[in-house]
Backbone as CSV, one residue per row, in Angstrom:
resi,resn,N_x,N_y,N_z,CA_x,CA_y,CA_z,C_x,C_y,C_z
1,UNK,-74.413,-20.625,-32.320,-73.083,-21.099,-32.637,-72.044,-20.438,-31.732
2,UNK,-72.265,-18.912,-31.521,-71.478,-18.215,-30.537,-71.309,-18.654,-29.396
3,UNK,-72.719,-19.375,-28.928,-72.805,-19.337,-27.356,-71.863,-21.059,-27.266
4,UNK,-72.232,-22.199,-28.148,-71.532,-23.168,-27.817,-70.020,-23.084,-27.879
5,UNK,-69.633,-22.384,-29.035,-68.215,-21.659,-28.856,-67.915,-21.325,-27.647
6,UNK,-68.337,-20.352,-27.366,-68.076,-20.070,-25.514,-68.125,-20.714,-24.728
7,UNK,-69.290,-21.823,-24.690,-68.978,-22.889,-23.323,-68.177,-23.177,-23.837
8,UNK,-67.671,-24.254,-24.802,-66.323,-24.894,-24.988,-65.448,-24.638,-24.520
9,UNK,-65.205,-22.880,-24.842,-63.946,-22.403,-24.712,-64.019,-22.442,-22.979
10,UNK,-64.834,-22.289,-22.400,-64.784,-22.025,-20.908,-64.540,-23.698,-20.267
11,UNK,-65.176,-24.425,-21.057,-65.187,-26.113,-20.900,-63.958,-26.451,-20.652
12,UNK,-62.807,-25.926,-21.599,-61.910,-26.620,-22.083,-60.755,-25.638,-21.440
13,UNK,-60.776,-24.649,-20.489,-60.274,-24.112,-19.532,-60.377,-24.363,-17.798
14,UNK,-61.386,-24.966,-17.868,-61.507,-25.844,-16.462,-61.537,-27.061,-16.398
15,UNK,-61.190,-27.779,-17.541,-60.382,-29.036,-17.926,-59.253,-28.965,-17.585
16,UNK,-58.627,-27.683,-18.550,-57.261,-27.498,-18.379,-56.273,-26.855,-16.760
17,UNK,-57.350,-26.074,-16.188,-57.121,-26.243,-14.860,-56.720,-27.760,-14.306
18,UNK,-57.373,-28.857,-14.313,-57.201,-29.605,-13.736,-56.183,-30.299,-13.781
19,UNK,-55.547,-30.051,-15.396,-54.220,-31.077,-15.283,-53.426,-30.324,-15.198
20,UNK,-53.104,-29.266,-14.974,-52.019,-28.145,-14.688,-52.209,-28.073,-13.143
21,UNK,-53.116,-28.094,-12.834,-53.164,-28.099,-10.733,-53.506,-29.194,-10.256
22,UNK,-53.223,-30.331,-10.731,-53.011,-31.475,-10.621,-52.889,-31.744,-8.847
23,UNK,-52.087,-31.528,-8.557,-51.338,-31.256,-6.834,-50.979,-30.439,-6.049
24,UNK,-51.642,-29.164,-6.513,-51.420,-27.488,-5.838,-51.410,-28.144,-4.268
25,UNK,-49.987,-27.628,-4.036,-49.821,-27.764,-2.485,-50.877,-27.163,-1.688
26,UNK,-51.362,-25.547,-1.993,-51.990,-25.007,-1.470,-53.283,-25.561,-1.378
27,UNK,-53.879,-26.457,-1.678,-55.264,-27.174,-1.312,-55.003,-27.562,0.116
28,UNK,-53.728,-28.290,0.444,-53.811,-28.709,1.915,-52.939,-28.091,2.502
29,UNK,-53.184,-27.394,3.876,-51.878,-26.930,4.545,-50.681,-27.889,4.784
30,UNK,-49.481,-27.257,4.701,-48.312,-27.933,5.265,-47.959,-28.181,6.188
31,UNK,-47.032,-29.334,6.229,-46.926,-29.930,7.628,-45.519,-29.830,8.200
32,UNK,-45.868,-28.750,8.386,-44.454,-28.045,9.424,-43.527,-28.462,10.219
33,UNK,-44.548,-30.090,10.965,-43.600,-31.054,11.639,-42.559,-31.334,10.376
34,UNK,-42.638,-31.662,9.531,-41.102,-31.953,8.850,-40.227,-30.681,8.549
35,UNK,-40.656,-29.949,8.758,-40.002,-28.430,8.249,-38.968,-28.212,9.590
36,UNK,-37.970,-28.494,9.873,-37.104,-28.590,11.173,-36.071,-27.104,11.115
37,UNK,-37.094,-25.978,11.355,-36.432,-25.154,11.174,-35.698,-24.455,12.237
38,UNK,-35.694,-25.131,13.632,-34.867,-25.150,14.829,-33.344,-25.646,14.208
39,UNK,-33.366,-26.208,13.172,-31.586,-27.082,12.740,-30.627,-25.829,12.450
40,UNK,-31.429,-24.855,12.002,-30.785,-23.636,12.093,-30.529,-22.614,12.879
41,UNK,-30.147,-23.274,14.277,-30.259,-22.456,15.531,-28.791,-22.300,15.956
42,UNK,-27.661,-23.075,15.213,-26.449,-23.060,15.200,-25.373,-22.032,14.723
43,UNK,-26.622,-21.434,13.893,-26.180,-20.190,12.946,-26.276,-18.892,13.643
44,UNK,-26.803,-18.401,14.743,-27.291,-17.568,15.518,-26.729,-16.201,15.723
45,UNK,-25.139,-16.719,15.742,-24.008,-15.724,16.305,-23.800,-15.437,14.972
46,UNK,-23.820,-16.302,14.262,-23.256,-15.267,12.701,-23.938,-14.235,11.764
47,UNK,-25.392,-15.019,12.202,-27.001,-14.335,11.256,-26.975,-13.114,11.520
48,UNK,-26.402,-12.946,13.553,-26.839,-11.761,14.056,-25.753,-10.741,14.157
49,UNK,-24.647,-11.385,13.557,-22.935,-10.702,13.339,-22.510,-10.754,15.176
50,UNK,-23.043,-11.712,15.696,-22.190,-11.315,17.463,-21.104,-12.288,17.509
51,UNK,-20.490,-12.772,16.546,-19.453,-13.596,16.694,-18.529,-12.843,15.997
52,UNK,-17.141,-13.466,16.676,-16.274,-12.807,16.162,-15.389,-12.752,15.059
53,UNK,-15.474,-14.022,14.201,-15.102,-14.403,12.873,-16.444,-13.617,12.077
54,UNK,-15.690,-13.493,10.884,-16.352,-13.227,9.560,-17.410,-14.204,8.831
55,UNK,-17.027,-15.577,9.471,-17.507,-16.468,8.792,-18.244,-17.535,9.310
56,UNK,-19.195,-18.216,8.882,-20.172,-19.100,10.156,-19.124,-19.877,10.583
57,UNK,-19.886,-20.797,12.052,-18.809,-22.202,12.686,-19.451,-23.119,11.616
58,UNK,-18.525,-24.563,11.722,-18.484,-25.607,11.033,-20.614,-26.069,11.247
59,UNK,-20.497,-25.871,12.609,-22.345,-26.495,13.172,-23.020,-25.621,12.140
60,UNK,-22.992,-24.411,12.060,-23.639,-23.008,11.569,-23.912,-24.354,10.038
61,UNK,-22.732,-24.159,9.337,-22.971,-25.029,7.964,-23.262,-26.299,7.939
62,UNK,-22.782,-27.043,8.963,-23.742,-28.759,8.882,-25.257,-28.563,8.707
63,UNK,-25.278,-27.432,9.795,-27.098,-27.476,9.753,-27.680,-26.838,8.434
64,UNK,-26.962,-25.763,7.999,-27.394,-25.229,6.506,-27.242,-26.158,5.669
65,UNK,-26.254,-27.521,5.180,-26.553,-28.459,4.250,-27.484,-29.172,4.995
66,UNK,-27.596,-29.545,6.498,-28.337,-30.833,6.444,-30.044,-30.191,5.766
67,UNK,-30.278,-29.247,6.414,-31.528,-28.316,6.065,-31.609,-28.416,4.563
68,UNK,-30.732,-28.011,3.785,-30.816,-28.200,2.617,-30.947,-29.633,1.258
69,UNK,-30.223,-30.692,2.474,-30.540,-32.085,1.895,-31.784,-32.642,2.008
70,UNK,-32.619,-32.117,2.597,-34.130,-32.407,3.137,-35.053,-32.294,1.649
71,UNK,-34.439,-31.299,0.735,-35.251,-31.207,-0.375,-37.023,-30.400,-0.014
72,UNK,-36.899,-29.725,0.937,-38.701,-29.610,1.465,-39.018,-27.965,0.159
73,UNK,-40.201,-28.153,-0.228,-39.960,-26.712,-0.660,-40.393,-25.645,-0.254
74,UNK,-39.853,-24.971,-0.964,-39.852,-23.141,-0.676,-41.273,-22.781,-0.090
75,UNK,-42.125,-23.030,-0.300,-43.462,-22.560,0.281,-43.755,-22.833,0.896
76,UNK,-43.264,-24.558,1.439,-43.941,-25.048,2.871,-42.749,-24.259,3.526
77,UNK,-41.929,-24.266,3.363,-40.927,-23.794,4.093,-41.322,-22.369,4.674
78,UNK,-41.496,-21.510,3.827,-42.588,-20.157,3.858,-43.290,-20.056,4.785
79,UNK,-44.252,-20.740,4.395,-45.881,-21.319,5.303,-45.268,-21.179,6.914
80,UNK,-44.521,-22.665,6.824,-44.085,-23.115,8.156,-43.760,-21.941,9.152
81,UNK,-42.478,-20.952,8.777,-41.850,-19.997,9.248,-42.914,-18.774,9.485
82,UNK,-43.608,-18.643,8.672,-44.534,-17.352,9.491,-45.661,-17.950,9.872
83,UNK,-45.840,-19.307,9.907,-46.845,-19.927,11.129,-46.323,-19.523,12.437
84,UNK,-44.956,-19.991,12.052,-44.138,-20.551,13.424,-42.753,-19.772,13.774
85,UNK,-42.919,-18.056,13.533,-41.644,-17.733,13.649,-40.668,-17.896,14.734
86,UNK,-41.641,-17.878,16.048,-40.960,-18.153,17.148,-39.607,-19.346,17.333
87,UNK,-40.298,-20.566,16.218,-39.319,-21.755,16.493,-37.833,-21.857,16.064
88,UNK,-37.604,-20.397,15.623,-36.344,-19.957,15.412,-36.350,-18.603,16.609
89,UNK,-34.932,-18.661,17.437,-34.807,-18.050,18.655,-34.704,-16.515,18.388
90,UNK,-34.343,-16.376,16.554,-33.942,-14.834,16.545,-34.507,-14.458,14.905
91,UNK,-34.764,-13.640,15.149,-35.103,-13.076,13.523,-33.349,-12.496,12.641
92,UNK,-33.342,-13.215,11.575,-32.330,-13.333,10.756,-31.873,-12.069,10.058
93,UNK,-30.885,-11.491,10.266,-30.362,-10.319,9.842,-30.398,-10.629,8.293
94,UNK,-30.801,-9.867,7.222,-31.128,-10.283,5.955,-29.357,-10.050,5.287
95,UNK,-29.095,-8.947,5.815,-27.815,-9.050,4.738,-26.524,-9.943,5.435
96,UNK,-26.907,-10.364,6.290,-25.809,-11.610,7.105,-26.144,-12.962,6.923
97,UNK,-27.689,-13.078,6.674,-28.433,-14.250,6.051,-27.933,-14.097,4.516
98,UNK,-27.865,-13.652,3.760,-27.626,-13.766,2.395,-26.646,-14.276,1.915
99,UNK,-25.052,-14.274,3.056,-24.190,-14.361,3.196,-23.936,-16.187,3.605
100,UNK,-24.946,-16.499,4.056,-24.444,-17.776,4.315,-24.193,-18.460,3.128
101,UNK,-25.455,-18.983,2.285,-24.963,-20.017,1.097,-23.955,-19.684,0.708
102,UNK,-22.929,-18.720,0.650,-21.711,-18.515,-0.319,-20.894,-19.269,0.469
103,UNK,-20.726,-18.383,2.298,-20.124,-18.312,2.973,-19.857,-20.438,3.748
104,UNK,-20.453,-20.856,3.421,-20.656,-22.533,3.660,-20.355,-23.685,2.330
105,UNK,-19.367,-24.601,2.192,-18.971,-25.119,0.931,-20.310,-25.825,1.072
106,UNK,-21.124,-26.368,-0.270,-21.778,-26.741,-0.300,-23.148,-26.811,-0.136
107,UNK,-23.665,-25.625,0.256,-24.767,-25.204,0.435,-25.427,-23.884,-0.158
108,UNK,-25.293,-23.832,-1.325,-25.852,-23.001,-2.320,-27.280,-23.259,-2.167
109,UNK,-28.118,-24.543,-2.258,-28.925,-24.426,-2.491,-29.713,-24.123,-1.368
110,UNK,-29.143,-23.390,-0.169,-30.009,-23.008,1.144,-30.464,-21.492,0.551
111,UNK,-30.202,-21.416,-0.736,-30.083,-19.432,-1.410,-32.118,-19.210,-1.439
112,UNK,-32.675,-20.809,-2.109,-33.870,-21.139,-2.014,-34.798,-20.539,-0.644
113,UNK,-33.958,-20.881,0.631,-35.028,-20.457,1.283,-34.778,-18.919,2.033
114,UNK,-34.064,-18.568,1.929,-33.181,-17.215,2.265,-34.849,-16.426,2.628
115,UNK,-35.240,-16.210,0.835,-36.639,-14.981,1.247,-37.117,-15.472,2.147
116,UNK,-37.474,-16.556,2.794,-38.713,-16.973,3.389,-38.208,-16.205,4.977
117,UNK,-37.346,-16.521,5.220,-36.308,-16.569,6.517,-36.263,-15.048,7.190
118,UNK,-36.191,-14.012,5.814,-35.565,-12.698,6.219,-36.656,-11.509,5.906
119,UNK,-38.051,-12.126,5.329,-38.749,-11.855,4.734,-39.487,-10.924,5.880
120,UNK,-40.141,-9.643,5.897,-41.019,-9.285,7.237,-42.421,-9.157,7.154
């Protein structure tokens, strides 16, 4: 009686795997071609503080919403960037990166990929 108890219980946990990981991204790698993380190459002078305003240029924030209207998520986004750190020209100063979503109307939700970006 014990032992069918136990398969069950083990039965009915790799059942339940299946509809809970239904679509785990991580089964297939991501496809980085959509991950356009060159759009953020506008931001450069501000990430790295060599500009002389306090605050990004207008390009700096088009590209942080357009990046952000893309909807891609956080992990491919992840993935992509330490596949491919090179395809960004500079590694992102973290506490000047943190600064953007505030620092740009409308782009809060670029706060999402921040770790991935500044991450080492």
């Amino acid at each position: 009686m014990f032992k069918m108890m136990k398969m069950a219980f083990v039965l009915s946990l790799i059942l339940l795997s299946f509809f809970t990981c239904g679509d785990c991204k991580r089964d297939k790698p991501a496809d980085c071609t959509k991950v356009p993380i060159e759009k953020l190459e506008p931001c450069k002078t501000y990430v790295l503080g060599t500009n002389r305003w306090d605050k990004p240029g207008k390009e700096c924030c088009n590209a942080v919403r357009s990046f952000t209207r893309l909807n891609i998520d956080q992990a491919v986004v992840c993935e992509c960037y330490r596949k491919s750190p090179h395809r960004l020209s500079y590694k992102p100063d973290p506490v000047r990166a943190t600064k953007l979503p505030f620092s740009c109307a409308n782009a809060t939700k670029f706060r999402e990929y921040l770790y991935c970006l500044v991450a080492k």
